[in-house]
C-alpha positions in Angstrom: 95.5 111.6 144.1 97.0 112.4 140.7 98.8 109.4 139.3 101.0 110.5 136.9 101.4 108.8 133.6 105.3 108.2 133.1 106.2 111.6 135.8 104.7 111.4 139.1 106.0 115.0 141.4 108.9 113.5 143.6 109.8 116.4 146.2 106.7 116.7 147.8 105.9 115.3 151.3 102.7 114.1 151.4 101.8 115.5 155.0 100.3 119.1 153.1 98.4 117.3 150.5 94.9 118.8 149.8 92.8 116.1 149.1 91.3 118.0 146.4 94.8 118.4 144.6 95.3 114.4 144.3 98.7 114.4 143.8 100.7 111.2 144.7 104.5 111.7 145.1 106.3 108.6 143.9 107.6 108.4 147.5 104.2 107.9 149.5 103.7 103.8 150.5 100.4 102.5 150.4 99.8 102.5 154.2 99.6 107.2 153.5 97.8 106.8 150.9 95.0 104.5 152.5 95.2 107.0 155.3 94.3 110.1 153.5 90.8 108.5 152.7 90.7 109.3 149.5 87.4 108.3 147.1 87.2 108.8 143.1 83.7 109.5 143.2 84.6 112.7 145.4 87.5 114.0 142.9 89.6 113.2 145.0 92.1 111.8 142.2 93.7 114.1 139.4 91.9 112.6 136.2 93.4 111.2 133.8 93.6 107.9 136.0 94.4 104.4 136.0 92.0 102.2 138.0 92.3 99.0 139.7 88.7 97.2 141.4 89.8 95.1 144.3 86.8 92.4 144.0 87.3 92.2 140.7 91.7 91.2 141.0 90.1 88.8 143.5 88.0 87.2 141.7 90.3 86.8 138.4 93.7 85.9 140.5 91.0 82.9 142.2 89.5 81.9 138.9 92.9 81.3 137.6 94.9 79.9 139.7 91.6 77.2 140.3 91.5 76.5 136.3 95.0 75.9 136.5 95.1 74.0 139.6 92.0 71.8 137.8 94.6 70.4 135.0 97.0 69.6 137.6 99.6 72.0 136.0 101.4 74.8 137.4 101.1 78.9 137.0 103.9 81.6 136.2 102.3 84.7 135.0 103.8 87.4 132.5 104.8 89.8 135.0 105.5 91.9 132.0 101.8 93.1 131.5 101.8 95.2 135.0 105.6 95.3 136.2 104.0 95.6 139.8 105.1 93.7 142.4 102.8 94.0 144.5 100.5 92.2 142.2 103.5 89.4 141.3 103.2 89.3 145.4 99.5 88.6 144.9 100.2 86.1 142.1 102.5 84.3 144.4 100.8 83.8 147.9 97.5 82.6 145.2 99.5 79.6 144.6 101.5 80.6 141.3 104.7 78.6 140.9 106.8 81.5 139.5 107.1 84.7 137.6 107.4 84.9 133.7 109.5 88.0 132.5 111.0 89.0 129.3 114.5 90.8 129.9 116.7 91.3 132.4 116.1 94.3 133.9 112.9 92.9 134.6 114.0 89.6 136.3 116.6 92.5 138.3 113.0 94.5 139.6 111.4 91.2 140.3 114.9 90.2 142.3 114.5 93.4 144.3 111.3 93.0 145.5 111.5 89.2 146.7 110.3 86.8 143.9 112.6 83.9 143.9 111.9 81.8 141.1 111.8 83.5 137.7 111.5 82.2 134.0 112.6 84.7 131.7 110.6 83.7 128.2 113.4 85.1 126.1 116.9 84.0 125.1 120.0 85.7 127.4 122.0 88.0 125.1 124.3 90.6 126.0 127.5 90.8 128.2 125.7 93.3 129.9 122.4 91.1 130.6 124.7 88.4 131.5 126.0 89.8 134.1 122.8 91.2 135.6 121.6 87.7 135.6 125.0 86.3 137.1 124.9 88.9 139.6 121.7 87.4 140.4 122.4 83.5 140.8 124.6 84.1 143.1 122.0 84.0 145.7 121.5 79.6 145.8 117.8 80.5 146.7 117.2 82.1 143.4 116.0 79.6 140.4 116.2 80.7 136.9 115.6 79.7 133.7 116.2 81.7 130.1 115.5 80.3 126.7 117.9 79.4 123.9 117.1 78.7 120.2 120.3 79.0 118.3 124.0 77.2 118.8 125.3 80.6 119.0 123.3 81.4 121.7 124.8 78.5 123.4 128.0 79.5 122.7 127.9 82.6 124.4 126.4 81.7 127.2 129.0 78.9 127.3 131.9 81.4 126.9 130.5 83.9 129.8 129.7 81.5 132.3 132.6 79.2 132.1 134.7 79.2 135.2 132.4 81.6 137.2 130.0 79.7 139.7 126.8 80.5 138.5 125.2 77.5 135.9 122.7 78.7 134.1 119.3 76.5 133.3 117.7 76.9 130.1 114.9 75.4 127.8 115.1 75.4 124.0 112.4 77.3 122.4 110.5 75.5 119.6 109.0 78.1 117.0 107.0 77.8 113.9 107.8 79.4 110.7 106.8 83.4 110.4 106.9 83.5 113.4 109.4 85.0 116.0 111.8 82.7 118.4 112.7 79.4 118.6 113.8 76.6 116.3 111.9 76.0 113.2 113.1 72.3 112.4 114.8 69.1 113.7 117.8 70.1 112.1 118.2 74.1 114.4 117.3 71.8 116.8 119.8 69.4 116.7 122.7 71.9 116.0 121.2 73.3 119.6 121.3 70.4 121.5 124.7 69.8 120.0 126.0 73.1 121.7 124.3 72.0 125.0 125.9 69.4 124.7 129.8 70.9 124.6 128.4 73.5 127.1 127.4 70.7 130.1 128.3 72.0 133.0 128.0 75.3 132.6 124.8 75.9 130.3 122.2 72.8 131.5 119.1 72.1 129.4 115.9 71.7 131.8 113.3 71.6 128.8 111.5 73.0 126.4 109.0 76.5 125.9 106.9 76.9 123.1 104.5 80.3 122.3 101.4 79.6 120.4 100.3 83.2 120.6 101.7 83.8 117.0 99.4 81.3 115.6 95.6 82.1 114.4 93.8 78.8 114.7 93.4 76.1 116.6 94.0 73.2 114.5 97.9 74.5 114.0 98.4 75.6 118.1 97.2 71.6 119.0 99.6 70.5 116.2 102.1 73.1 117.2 101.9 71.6 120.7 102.1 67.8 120.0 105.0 68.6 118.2 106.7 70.0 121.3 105.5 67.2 123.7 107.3 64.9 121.0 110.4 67.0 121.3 110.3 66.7 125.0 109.7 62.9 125.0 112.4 62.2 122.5 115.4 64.5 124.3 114.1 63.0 127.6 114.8 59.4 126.3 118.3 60.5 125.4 119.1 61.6 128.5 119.9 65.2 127.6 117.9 67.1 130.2 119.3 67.8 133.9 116.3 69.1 135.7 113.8 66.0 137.2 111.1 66.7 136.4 112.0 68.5 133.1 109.7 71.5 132.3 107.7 72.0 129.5 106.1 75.4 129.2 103.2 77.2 127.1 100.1 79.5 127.0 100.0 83.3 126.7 96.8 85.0 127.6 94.2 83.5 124.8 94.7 80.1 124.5 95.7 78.9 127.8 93.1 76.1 127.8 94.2 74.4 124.8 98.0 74.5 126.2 96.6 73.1 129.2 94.4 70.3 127.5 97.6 69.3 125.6 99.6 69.3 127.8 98.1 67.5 130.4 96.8 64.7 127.7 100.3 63.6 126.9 101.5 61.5 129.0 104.2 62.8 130.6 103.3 61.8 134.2 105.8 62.8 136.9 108.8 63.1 134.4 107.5 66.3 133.6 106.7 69.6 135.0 103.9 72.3 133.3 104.2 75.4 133.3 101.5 78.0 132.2 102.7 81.6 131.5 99.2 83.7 131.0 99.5 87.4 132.1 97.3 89.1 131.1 94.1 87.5 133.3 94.3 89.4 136.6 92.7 92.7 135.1 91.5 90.9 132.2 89.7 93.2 128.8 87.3 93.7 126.5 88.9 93.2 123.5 90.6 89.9 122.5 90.9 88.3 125.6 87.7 88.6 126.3 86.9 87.2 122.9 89.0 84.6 123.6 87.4 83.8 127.0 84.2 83.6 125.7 85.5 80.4 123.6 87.0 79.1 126.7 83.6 79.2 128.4 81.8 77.9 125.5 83.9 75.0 124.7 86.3 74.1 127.9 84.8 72.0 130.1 86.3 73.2 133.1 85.5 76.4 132.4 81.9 75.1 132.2 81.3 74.2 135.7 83.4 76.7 137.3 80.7 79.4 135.7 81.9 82.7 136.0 84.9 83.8 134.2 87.1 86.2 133.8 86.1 90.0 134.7 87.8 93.2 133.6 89.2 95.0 136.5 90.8 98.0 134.9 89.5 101.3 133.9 91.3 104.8 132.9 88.4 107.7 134.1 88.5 110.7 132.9 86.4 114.2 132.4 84.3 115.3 129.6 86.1 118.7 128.9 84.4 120.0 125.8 81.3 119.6 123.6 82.4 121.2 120.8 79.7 119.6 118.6 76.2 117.8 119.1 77.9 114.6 118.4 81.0 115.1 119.7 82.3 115.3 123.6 86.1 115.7 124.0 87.7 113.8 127.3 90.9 114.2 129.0 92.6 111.0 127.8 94.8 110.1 125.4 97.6 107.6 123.6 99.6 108.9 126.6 97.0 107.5 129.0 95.2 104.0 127.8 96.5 101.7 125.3 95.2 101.9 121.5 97.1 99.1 119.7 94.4 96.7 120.0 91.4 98.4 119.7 90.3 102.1 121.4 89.6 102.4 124.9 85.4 101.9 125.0 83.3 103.8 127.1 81.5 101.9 130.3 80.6 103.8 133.4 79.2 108.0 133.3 79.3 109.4 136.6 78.4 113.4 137.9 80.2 114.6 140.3 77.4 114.7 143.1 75.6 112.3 142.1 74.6 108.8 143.8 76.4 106.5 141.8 77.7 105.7 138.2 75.5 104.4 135.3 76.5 102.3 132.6 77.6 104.4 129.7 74.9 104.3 126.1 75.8 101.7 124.4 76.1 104.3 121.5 78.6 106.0 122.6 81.7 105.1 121.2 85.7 106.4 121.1 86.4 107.0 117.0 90.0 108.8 118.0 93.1 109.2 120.7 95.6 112.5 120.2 98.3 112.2 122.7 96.1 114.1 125.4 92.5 113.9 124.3 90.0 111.1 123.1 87.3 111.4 120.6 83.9 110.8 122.0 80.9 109.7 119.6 77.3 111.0 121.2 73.6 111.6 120.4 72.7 115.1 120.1 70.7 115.7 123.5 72.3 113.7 125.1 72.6 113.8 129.2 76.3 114.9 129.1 77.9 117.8 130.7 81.5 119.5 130.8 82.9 118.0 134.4 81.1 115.0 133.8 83.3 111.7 134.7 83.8 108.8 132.3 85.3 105.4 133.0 87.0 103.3 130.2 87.0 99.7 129.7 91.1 99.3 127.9 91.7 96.4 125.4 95.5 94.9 126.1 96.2 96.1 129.5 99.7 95.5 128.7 100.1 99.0 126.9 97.8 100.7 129.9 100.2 99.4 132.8 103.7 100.9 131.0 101.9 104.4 131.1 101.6 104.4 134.9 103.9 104.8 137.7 100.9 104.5 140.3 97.8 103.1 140.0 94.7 103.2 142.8 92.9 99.9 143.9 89.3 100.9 144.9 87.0 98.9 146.8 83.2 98.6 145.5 82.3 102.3 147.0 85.2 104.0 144.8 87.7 104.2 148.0 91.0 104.4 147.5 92.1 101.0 149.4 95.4 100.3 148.3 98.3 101.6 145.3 100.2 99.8 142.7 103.5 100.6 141.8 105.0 99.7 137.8 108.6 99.2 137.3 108.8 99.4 133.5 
């Protein structure tokens, strides 16, 4: 099954597939795929391919959703990182309170394919946006929520929605200097609750979202966030919010414990709903997050007695097509395949075709370059490696992986092809 990064063949039926060919059309549910049988140890996938491990999903969609559930908070995960909704489906049923997105096209995809409750952790700008999310809130079942950090803001959003039917919720951002979003002081902020306040009725404030993520240390993301919880507490005695409880929302991928300690510590009791926004934890990586969750396990206490943690569950394979040099194999994958910004894509699993089973990678060998179509491969001269030979790579950011694929394949623990993934980006 050939998963196409970005173009996957659309006018082809799947009835005369060769399994050997391994191409998916776009067309083909899950249920034909499944049916064809299809295993990657067998090439029976078109390499370069994106790779999801069912077990692994499992055990990271579990894992979070029972830390969460620990600190008596609630769970609404980017859905930007993987634009699937089959996984948002996953995300859902495992006990998550809603979906995170950033724009609205994505809140339209998420619409379509029957999530309900949405926040959107970005301000509402644009006629055209506006009207998407209109559009949208016209269905009473669908709750949404959008952020605002400016009086101008406001004031748009005021001027559209007046005298249509659709109210829109929002929560004031709180930002930190240098960095993106949200107020930096108590005078933005007041100029914004000023506007909320000439736009009751049409624009109603429900609470407050902060992002830590642009911070570096800890000391200034617990500061960062006991500023917010004093924010919340102060405009909740004034009587400005309209949502009981009022919401309170934090945490990207790395430091979701310490939003969750903060949180949970001040006070807010049933006045106050939080909200949790990590994506990036159901295929996890091994580059920063998995930095970060080694910190998590090491100092959270939670963490502690739940053990195990997080598990990458995503790998691009490919084939060794060259050995130009002694120390040099060339694969099939490139910046149009796996993402790069955060560190190369790192070799884990070697497989030959016809062989039993894969084998960890050497530990030496090591990715030094992506070109738009090939990767770089560092080896040992004499090294077991052949032209044809199969290599599976670990991806830092899975973010940047996911917007590359249309498709990708869920295999169980013997490399079938069990179920598909679809990305909406």
């Amino acid at each position: 099954m050939r998963v196409e990064s970005k173009h996957v063949q659309e006018a082809v039926s799947i009835e005369p597939l060769n399994k050997g060919i391994g191409i998916l059309p776009e067309v083909a549910t899950a249920e034909e795929v499944v049916r064809l049988g299809w295993n990657l140890l067998r090439e029976d996938l078109s390499l370069p391919t994106a790779v999801l491990y069912q077990d692994k999903i499992e055990h990271n969609l579990r894992w979070m959703q029972q830390f969460i559930d620990a600190y008596g908070v609630k769970l609404a995960p980017h859905g930007k990182t993987t634009m699937a909704p089959s996984l948002f489906e996953k995300q859902l049923k495992g006990g998550a309170w809603g979906i995170t997105l950033a724009t609205a096209h994505q809140v339209q995809v998420a619409y379509a394919h029957g999530v309900r409750k949405v926040l959107m952790a970005n301000q509402l700008v644009g006629k055209r946006n506006m009207e998407i999310i209109e559009k949208l809130l016209a269905d009473s079942q669908f709750e949404f929520y959008c952020l605002v950090d400016s009086a101008a803001n406001v004031d748009q959003l005021s001027e559209y929605f007046r005298g249509r039917e659709s109210r829109l919720q929002v929560l004031v951002e709180l930002g930190v200097a240098g960095g993106r979003c949200g107020v930096r002081d108590d005078a933005q902020l007041q100029q914004v609750l000023d506007a909320l306040e000439r736009a009751q009725g049409v624009v109603e404030l429900c609470g407050i979202e902060m992002y830590e993520g642009v911070l570096k240390d800890e000391e200034s993301i617990r500061s960062y966030l006991r500023r917010g919880s004093g924010v919340l507490k102060r405009i909740l005695s004034e009587k400005r919010i309209g949502r009981h409880p009022a919401l309170i929302s934090g945490a990207g991928s790395a430091w979701y414990d310490v939003v969750a300690e903060e949180f949970a510590a001040a006070g807010f009791g049933d006045a106050v709903e939080i909200v949790l926004r990590p994506g990036c934890y159901l295929t996890h990586d091994v580059g920063n997050y998995a930095t970060q969750q080694h910190r998590i396990l090491d100092s959270n206490p939670i963490a502690r007695e739940m053990r195990s943690g997080l598990v990458p569950a995503l790998h691009v394979w490919t084939y060794v097509q060259s050995i130009p040099e002694p120390e040099l194999a060339v694969v099939a994958m490139g910046r149009r395949d796996a993402a790069f910004d955060s560190g190369l894509p790192s070799p884990a699993l070697h497989f030959r075709p016809g062989s039993k089973e894969p084998h960890a990678a050497p530990s030496h060998w090591e990715t030094t370059k992506l070109m738009d179509q090939h990767g770089y491969l560092k080896i040992a001269p004499g090294d077991d490696v052949r032209v044809g030979d199969m290599v599976g790579f670990n991806i830092s950011h899975p973010c940047l992986t996911f917007d590359k694929w249309r498709v990708l394949s869920i295999l169980d623990g013997n490399y079938n092809v069990v179920d598909v993934v679809k990305t909406y980006f």
